[in-house]
Structure formats: structure tokens, C-alpha cells
C-alpha positions in Angstrom: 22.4 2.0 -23.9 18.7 2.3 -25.4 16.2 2.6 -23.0 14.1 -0.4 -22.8 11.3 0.7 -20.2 11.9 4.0 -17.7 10.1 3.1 -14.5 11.4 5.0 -11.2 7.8 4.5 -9.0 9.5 3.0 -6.1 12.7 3.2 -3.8 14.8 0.5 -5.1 14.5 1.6 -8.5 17.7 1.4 -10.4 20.6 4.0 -9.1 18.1 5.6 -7.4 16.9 7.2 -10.8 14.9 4.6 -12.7 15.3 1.6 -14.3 15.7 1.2 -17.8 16.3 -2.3 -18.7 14.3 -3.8 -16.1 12.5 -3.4 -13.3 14.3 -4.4 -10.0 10.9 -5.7 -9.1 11.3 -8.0 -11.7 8.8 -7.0 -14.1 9.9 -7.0 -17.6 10.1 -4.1 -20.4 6.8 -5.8 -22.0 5.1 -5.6 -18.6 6.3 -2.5 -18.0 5.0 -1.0 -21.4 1.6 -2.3 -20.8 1.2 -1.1 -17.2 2.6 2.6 -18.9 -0.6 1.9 -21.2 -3.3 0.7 -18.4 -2.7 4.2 -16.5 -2.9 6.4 -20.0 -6.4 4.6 -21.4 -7.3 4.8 -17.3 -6.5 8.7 -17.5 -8.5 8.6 -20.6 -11.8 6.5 -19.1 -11.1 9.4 -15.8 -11.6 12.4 -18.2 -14.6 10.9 -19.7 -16.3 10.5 -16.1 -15.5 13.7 -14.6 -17.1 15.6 -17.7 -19.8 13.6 -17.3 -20.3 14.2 -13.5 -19.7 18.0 -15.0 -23.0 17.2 -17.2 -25.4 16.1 -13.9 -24.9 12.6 -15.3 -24.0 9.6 -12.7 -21.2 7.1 -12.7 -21.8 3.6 -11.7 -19.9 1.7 -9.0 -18.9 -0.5 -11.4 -17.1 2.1 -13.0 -15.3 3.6 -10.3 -14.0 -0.2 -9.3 -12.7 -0.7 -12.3 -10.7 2.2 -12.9 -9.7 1.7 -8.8 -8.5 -1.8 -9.7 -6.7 -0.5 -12.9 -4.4 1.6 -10.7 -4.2 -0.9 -8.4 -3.0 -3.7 -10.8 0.0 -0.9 -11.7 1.4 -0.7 -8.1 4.6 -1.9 -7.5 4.8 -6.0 -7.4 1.4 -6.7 -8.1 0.3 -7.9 -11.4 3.5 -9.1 -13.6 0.8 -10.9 -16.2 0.6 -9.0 -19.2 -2.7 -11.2 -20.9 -3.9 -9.8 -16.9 -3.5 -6.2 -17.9 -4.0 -6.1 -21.7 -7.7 -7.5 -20.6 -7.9 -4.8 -18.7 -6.9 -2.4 -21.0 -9.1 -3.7 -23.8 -12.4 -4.2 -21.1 -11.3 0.0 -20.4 -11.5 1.1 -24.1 -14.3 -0.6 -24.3 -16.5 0.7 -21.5 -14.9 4.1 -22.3 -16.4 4.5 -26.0 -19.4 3.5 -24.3 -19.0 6.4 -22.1 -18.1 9.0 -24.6 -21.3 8.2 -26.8 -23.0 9.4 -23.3 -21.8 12.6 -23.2 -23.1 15.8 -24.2 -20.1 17.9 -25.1 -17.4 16.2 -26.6 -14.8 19.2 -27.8 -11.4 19.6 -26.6 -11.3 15.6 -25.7 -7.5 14.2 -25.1 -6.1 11.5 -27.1 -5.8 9.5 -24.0 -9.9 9.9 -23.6 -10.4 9.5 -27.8 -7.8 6.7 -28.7 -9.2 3.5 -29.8 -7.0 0.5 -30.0 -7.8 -2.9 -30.8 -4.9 -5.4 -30.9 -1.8 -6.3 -28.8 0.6 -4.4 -31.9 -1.3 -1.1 -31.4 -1.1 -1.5 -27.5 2.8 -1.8 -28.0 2.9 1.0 -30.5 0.9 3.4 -28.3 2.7 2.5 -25.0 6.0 3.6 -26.5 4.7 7.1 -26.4 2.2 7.6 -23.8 4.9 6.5 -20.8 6.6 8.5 -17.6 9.0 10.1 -19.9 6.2 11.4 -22.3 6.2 14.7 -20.1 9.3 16.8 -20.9 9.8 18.6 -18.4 11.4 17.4 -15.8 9.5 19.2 -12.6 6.0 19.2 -14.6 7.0 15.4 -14.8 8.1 15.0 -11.2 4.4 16.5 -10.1 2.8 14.5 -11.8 4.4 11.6 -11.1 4.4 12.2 -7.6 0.1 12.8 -8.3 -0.2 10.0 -10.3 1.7 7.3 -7.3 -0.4 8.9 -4.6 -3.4 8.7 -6.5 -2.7 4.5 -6.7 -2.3 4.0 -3.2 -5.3 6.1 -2.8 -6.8 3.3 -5.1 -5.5 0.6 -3.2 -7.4 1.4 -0.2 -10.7 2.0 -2.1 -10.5 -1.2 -3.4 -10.4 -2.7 -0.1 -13.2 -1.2 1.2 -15.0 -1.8 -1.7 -15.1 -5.5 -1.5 -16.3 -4.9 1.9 -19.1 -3.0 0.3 -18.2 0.3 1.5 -18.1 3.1 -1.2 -17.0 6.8 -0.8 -18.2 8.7 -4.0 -16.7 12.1 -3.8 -13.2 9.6 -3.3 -14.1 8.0 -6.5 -14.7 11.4 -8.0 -11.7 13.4 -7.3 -9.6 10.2 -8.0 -10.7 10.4 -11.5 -10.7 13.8 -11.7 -6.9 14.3 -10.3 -5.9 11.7 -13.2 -7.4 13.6 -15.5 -5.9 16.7 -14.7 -2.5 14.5 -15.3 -3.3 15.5 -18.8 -3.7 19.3 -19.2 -0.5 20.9 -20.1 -2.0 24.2 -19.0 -1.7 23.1 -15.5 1.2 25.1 -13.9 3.8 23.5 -11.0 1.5 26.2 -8.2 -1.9 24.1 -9.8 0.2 20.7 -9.4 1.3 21.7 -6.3 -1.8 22.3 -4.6 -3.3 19.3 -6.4 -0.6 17.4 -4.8 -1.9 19.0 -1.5 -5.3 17.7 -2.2 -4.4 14.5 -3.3 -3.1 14.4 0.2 -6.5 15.7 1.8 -8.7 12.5 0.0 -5.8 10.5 0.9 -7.3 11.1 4.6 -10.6 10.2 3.7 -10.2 6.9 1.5 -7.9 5.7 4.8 -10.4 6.7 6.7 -13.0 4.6 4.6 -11.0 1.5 4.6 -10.7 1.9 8.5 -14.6 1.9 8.7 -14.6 -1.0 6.9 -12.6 -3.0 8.3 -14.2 -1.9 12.0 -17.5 -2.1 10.9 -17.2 -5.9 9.9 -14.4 -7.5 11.9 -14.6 -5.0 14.8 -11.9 -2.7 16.5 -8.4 -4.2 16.4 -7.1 -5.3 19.7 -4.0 -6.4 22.1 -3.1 -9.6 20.5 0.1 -12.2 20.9 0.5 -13.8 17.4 2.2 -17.1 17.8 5.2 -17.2 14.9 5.6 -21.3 15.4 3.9 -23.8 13.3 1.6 -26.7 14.0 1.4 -30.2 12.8 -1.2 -29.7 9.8 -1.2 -28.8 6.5 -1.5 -25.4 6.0 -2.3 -22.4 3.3 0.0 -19.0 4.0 -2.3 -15.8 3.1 -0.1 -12.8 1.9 -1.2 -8.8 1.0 -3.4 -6.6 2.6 -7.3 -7.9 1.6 -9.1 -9.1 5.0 -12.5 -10.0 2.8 -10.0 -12.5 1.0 -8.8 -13.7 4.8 -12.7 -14.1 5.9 -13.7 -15.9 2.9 -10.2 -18.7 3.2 -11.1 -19.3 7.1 -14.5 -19.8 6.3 -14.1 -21.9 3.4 -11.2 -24.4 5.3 -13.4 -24.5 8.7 -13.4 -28.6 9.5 -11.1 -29.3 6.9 -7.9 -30.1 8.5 -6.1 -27.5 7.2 -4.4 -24.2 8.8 -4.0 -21.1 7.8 -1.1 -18.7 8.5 -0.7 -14.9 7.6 2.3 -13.8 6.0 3.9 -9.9 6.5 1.4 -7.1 5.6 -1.9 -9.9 6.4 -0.5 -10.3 10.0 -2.6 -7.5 11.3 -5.6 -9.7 10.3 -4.7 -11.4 13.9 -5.8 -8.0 16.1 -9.4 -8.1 14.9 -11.9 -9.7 17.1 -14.2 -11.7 14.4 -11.7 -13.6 13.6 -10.4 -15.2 16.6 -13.3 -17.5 16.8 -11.2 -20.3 13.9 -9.5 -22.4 15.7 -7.4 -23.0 12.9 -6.2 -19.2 12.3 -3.0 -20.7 13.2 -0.3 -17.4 13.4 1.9 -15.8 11.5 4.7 -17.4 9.0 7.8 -15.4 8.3 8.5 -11.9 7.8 8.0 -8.9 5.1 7.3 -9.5 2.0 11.2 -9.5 0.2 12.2 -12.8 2.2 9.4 -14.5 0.6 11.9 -16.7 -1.9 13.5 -18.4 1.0 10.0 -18.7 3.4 7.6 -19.9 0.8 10.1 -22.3 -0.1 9.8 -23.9 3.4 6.4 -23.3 3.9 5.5 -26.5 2.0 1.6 -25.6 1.6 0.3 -23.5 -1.0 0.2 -19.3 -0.8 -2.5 -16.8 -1.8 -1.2 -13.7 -2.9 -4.0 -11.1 -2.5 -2.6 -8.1 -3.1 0.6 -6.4 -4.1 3.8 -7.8 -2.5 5.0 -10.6 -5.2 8.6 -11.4 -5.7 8.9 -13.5 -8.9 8.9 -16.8 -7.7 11.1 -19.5 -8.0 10.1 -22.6 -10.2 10.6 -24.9 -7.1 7.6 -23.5 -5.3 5.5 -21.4 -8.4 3.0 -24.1 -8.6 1.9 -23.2 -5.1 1.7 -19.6 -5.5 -2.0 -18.6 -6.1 -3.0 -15.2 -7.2 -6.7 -13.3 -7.1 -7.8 -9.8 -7.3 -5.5 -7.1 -8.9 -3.0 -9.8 -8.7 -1.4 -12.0 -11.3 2.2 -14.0 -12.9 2.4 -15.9 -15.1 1.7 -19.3 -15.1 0.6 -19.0 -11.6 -3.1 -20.2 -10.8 -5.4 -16.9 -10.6 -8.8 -17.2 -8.8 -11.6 -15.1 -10.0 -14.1 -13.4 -8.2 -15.9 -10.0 -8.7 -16.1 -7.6 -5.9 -18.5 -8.5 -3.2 -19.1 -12.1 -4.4 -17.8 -15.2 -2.8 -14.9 -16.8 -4.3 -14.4 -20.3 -4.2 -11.2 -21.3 -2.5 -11.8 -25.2 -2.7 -8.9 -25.8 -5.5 -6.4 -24.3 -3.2 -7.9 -26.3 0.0 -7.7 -29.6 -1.9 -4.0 -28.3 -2.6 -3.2 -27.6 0.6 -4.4 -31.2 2.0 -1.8 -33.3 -0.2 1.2 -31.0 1.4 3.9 -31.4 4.5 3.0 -29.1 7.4 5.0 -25.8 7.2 8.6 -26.3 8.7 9.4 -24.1 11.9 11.6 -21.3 11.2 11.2 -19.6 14.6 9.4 -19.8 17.6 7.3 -17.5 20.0 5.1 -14.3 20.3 4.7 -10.8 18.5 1.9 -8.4 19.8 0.2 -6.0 17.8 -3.6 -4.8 18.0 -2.7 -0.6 18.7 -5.1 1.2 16.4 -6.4 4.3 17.5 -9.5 2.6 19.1 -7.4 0.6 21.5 -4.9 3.0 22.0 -7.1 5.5 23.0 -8.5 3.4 25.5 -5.1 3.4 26.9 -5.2 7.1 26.9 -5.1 8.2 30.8 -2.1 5.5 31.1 -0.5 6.9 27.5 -1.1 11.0 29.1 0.1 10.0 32.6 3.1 8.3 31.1 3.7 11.6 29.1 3.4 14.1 32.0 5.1 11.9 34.7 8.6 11.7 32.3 8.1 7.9 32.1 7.7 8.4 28.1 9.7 11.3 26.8 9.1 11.2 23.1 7.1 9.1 20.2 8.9 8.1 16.9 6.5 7.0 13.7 8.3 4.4 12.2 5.6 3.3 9.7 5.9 2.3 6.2 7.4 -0.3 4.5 10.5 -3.1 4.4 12.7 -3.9 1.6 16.3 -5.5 0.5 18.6 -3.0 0.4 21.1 -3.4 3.2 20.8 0.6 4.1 17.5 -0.7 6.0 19.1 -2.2 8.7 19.4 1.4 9.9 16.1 1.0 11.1 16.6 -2.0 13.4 19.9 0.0 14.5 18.2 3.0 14.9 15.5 1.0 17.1 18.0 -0.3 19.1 19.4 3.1 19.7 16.7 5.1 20.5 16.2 6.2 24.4 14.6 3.9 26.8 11.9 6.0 27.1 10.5 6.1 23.6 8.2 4.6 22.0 7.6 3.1 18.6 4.5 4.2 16.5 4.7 2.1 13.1 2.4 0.2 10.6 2.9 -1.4 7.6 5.4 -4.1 6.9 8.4 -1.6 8.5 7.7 -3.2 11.8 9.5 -6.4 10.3 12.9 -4.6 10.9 12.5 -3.9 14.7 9.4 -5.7 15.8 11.0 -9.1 17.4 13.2 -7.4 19.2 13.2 -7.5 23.0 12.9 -3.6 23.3 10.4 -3.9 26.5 7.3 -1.7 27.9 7.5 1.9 29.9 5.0 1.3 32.6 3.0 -1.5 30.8 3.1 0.5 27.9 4.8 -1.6 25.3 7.8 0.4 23.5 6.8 -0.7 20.1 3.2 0.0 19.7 1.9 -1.6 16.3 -1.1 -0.4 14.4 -1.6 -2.7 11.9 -1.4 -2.6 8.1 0.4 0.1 5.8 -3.2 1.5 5.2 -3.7 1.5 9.5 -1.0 4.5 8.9 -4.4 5.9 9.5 -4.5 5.3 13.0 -1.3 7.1 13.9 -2.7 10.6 12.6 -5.8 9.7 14.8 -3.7 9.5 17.3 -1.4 12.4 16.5 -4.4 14.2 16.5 -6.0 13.1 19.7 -3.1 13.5 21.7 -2.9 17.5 20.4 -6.2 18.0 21.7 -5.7 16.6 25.0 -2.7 18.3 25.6 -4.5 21.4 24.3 -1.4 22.5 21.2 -2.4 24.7 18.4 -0.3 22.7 16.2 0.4 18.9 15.9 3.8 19.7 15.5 4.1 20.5 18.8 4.2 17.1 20.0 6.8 15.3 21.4 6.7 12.8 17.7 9.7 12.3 15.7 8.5 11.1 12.2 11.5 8.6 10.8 9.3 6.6 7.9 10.3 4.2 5.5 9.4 4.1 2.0 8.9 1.7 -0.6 5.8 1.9 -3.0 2.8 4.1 -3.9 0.8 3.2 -0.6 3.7 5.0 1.0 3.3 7.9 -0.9 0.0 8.2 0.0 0.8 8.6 3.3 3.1 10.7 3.1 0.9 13.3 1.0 -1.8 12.7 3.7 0.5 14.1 6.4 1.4 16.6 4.7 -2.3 17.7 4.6 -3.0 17.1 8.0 0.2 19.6 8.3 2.8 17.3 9.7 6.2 18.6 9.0 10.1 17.4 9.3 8.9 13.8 8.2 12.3 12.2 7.4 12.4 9.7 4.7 14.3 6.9 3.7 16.3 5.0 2.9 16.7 7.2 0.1 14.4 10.2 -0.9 12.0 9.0 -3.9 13.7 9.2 -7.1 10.8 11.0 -8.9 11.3 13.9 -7.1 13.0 16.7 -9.6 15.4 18.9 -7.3 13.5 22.1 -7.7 10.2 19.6 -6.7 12.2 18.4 -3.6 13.3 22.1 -2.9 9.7 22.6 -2.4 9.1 20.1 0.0 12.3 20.7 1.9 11.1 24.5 1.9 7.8 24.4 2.9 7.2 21.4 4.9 11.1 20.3 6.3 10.8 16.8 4.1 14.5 15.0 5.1 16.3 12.1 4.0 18.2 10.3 6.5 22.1 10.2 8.2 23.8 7.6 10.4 22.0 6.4 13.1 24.5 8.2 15.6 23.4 11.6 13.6 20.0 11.3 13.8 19.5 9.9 17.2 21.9 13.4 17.9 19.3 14.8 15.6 16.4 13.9 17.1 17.2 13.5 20.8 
């Protein structure tokens, strides 16, 4: 059968090798083209900015957040509106010729930096050849690839913490540069390797930017019980990962009778102090983001998606589903706003007042709050714990949740683990294992959440910290298992910033990312003990 699409970026593609027809996600062969297309004219627009960073010339923020946001829009579940993303690639061919008219030197230009295109039947023409499978060979490809996903959840958290007005320019530099780079054929698998590597290194620092920003306006994350119940108003359910989006909606629906409820990855938004003071921040509604068919159907109110995370909806509840920032489907109502500016939620208030209250679909209390500023402030109790016996071992169980049955290993494998271990996650993982009744060691809770997928952060702060006060040479050395769940590109990111930081025997699952090319996966296996995972009876064997 004729390939339709070939899109393999994230863990439930099709066979675990890529799908073809189209996208498990849900996205379509048409979406699927265009997205192909956004990333080759945004590889393009990147070579044009690092020659002129080359030439002593400056790029504007303006710039840099728009080639951010064009990765962003790509990322797995994000934007399935195509008029959303041929905009953006006509607004990037645009700003790009202006860019190249700037430039001192132009010899030796790609095609992807010198195409011009200027209708929707030239955008299909060129996506057909500028795709994943446009590199033939299959490690070259595999590199890449692997670049190219790490270098979109890099963009994910820059865009964050640009809407909170915090900018990291040599981030925004070797972003660009590294997608650029995705071009040159002379670029062996040792230069894509280290790349990789590096990719990794300013994965560090753009998690490490979004952290300041979300500190240095909402303050430090802490201990926190998050009701999961419901009240008796009306209510608006915020999904994704953007806090400035959560600030502006409690601000805007102060006094107005309505609630509003966080939904999987925005449930961290509860640990930070500045936004305890609305009465009407209500709790948290459901669980990660793949049960969202069956929740926002009960939910009643309306939903803002804010980031990636969308499942197609279903026509019962689309009218209620509200997109804004890289987000966007079709025929769902998308509210604008450029970075930094206040948007004006009022259309989905007035929305929210003519609906039912959400119905209950359980009852009680999670807690969360443990970034690396609270948990370090648990420190003597976290060391004494270690050196009295009381806590034997630490597993990392970040990343992300998803449908596949093979993730119930990881509430099994929760379950399993001794009774004196405990839990380091983030990210929308925790769904799997963090209502369970898996009690503290010494006060010490056993599952010790950070926060969002991006707070992943926090646990290599903490990794760290705890290797210098137990005075190891090597973080490896510590008594942390790494067990992490994969999904999407933010994951990837991740992953390629422990491997910089030098973390090694990281098991990954359910399934090892189908990008990876066996000689590419040789590599990692080789040099940094990457693993997929068993049976939870084998790897609790394994590990303990």
C-alpha cells in the first residue's frame, strides 16, 4: 500500500515503525504534509539567522518566537488545523526573503533557505519531497530525526518562558543553528552524534529558563493537596502546560461565578504560591490527557486547550473545546493573543456561565509541590532517611502517559517496588501511579511529584545535589533507578538532557522510540546503557 504520510515522532506510532496512512494521533495525511513543510521552510528561515549571526548582524525576538512556535505547532497533538499552519508557513517565507535580502553572503544557500512558494498547490507539491523520508539513509535519517524532536521540545519550553518574558539568546541561537545543520549532507553520524550530545547540553539550559520563569513570577512550587471533587458552579477546565494562559483565565473569571479546574499536565499549576490566593481555583478534573474523550464529555463547561495534548474531539462536546497559542482544530474556537499581551478570555467566561457544573467523577486529595526548591528544603530529613536505611533507593518515573495497555506496567511496577522507595516523576506519567495509596517513609511521601513534564528539570537538580552531599564523583553512583516513560518530543528532550548531564542505564518505555535506526540504538545502548523495558517481575529482579 502507497504511503500516504510517514510520520514515526512519537511512541504510539503505527507498529512501532511509523504511520503511513494516518497518524494514530489523529492527524490526517494533509496535516501531516503541511507540518513536514512548516519544519523544512523553518530549517530554511534557521539557516538564514545563523549566517546572519555569522555576519555580526542581530536577530530579533520576534524572530526567534516565531520559529520557536513553528516547532512547537509540529509536536505531537497540538495543532491539527492546516489554514493554522499554512499561515504560518506563508508568514515564515515571508519574513525569510526579508531576511535573506539582509545578508551579506548568499552562496552555497539550501533550497530549504532559497524556496519561495506562494499558494496552497506549491505547499502540497513541495511537502511531498522535503518530508522524514527525504533522507536516505536510514542512520543519517535516524540522527536527525532524533535532533530535529529534541530540538521541538527544546522549543516548547522556550515558548513558555517567553510569554513570561524571559528570553535566553544563545538558546535561540543554537536552536536555529542545530536545524540548520539538519541540512548539510557533509555532516557525518560522529558530527550528528555529538550534536545530539549538545542538543542535550541546551536542553539543560532552556529547562532551566522555563524554571526561572515560572519561579520568578508565581514563586517556588510547594507541598500542596489538590482536591479532585467538583463544586456546585459552572466551571472552565484548563488543559497543557502554559501557566501565563492559567494567570490570565483566574484573573479574567475573578467575581464571576465561575470555577476553574486544571486538567493533567496544568495540575502542577496548583503547587505555586501566587495562585492560591483565587478562591475559585477550584482543583483538578480528571486524569492525563488520552482519557480526555470520556472526561470532557462530563465536564459540562467549556475547555481551553493551551498547549499540546489534544485528542480529536468528539462532535458532542467540540463546541466547548477552545484552542490558543500553538494550538488549533478545526472548527474549534481559537483565541488569539501575541506573546506577552493579554488575551481576552471573556467569550469563553460568558460560555462557561450558561453550562451545568462539572459532574463528580471522583473524590479526594493528590499532593504534589516537590521541585527541587522544596525538596531541598527537605534535605537533612531526605539524607537522614538515606543514611539511616529508612529509604533504600530512588526511581525516576517521569515522562509521559498514554493508551496503550503495555502502560499499566507502570502502575504495576509502582505497586511492586520495595516499601522503601521512593517515586521521583513529573510530567503526566504520575497519572498511572499517583492516586494510589503507596504511603510516606518517615513523613517522606513515597511518590514525590515535581510538577510538569518540563519540571523533569527539578529531578536532575536533585540528582545533582544529592551527589554533592554525599560527596560521589559520579551521579551514577546514586542509589536512582531511572524507569521513564515516553511519549512525545518533550520527552526526548529529556532524555538527551540526561544524557548530557551523564546519566546512564535510563530504561525506556513502553517501547524504545521507533526513529531510532539499530546501528543509532547500538550507540546509545553502547555508550550510555539506554534499555527498553521487561515484566515487572524482571525489572523489579533487575533493579532491586
Amino acid at each position: 500500500m502507497e504511503n500516504k504520510m510517514f510520520c514515526y515522532q512519537c511512541q504510539e506510532t503505527a507498529g512501532c515503525s511509523g504511520c503511513t496512512q494516518r497518524g494514530v494521533c489523529g492527524k490526517t495525511p494533509e496535516i501531516a504534509a503541511m507540518q513536514d513543510l512548516l519544519i523544512y521552510v523553518t530549517k530554511g528561515i534557521s539557516e538564514v539567522t545563523t549566517r546572519l549571526r555569522k555576519e555580526g548582524k542581530e536577530v530579533s525576538k520576534n524572530i526567534n518566537h516565531m520559529i520557536t512556535t513553528n516547532l512547537f505547532t509540529t509536536i505531537t497533538n497540538a495543532n491539527f488545523d492546516e489554514h493554522s499552519i499554512v499561515s504560518r508557513i506563508s508568514k515564515t517565507l515571508e519574513v525569510k526573503s526579508n531576511l535573506i535580502d539582509m545578508l551579506n553572503n548568499k552562496e552555497n544557500l539550501s533550497d530549504a533557505a532559497l524556496w519561495e512558494g506562494s499558494n496552497i498547490e506549491e505547499f502540497k507539491s513541495k511537502s511531498k519531497m522535503v518530508g522524514v523520508l527525504s533522507t536516505k539513509d536510514e542512520d543519517i535519517r535516524s540522527l536527525r530525526e532524533l535532533i530535529i524532536y529534541g530540538l521541538k521540545g527544546l522549543s516548547a519550553y522556550s515558548k513558555h518562558a517567553n510569554v513570561l518574558g524571559q528570553d535566553n539568546a544563545e538558546v535561540d541561537a543554537f536552536l536555529q543553528s542545530a536545524l540548520a545543520k539538519t541540512l548539510d549532507d557533509s555532516l557525518s553520524i560522529d558530527d550528528l552524534v555529538k550534536l545530539t550530545l549538545e542538543t542535550g547540553k541546551y536542553g539543560v539550559d532552556g529547562m532551566a529558563l522555563l524554571d526561572k520563569a515560572n519561579t520568578s513570577a508565581y514563586g517556588n512550587p510547594e507541598i500542596t493537596k489538590v482536591n479532585i471533587g467538583v463544586r456546585s458552579n459552572p466551571g472552565i477546565l484548563i488543559s497543557g502546560h502554559d501557566l501565563r494562559d492559567m494567570e490570565m483565565l483566574l484573573k479574567q473569571t475573578e467575581g464571576t461565578g465561575v470555577d476553574v479546574y486544571t486538567h493533567s499536565e496544568m495540575l502542577p499549576a496548583h503547587y505555586y504560591p501566587a495562585f492560591k490566593k483565587y478562591k475559585h481555583f477550584a482543583g483538578n478534573y480528571g486524569n492525563a490527557w488520552w482519557k480526555q474523550k470520556e472526561e470532557f464529555e462530563s465536564f459540562n463547561g467549556p475547555i481551553l486547550m493551551t498547549s499540546n495534548c489534544i485528542v480529536p474531539p468528539k462532535d458532542s462536546y467540540k463546541d466547548r473545546i477552545y484552542t490558543t497559542g500553538a494550538t488549533g482544530f478545526p472548527g474549534c474556537k481559537h483565541i488569539d493573543g501575541k506573546s506577552g499581551e493579554e488575551k481576552d478570555f471573556s467569550t469563553i467566561i460568558e460560555h462557561a456561565k450558561k453550562c451545568l457544573p462539572p459532574k463528580e467523577i471522583e473524590k479526594g486529595e493528590i499532593v504534589g509541590g516537590f521541585a527541587h526548591n522544596q525538596v531541598f528544603a527537605l534535605a537533612d530529613k531526605v539524607v537522614e532517611a538515606v543514611k539511616s536505611g529508612a529509604i533504600k533507593k530512588f526511581v525516576v518515573m517521569a515522562g509521559c502517559d498514554g493508551r496503550a495497555k503495555s502502560r499499566n506496567y507502570y502502575t504495576e511496577f509502582a505497586k511492586a517496588i520495595p516499601k522503601d522507595t521512593v517515586i521521583l516523576t513529573a510530567g503526566c506519567a504520575k497519572y498511572k501511579y499517583n492516586k494510589l495509596n503507596l504511603g510516606d517513609i518517615n513523613g517522606i511521601p513515597r511518590v514525590l511529584d515535581a510538577g510538569q513534564c518540563n519540571d523533569s528539570y527539578s529531578l536532575a537538580v536533585i540528582a545533582l545535589k544529592l551527589k554533592e552531599i554525599f560527596g560521589l564523583d559520579d551521579i551514577n553512583k546514586l542509589p536512582i533507578v531511572y524507569n521513564i516513560a515516553w511519549y512525545e518530543q518533550k520527552a526526548v528532550i529529556v532524555l538527551l538532557a540526561l544524557l548530557y548531564l551523564g546519566v546512564k542505564n535510563i530504561h525506556l518505555g513502553p517501547t524504545l522510540p521507533a526513529f531510532l535506526s539499530p546501528n543509532i540504538a547500538k550507540v546509545l545502548v553502547d555508550n550510555f546503557g539506554i534499555a527498553g523495558i521487561g515484566t515487572v517481575e524482571d525489572d523489579i529482579k533487575l533493579f532491586f
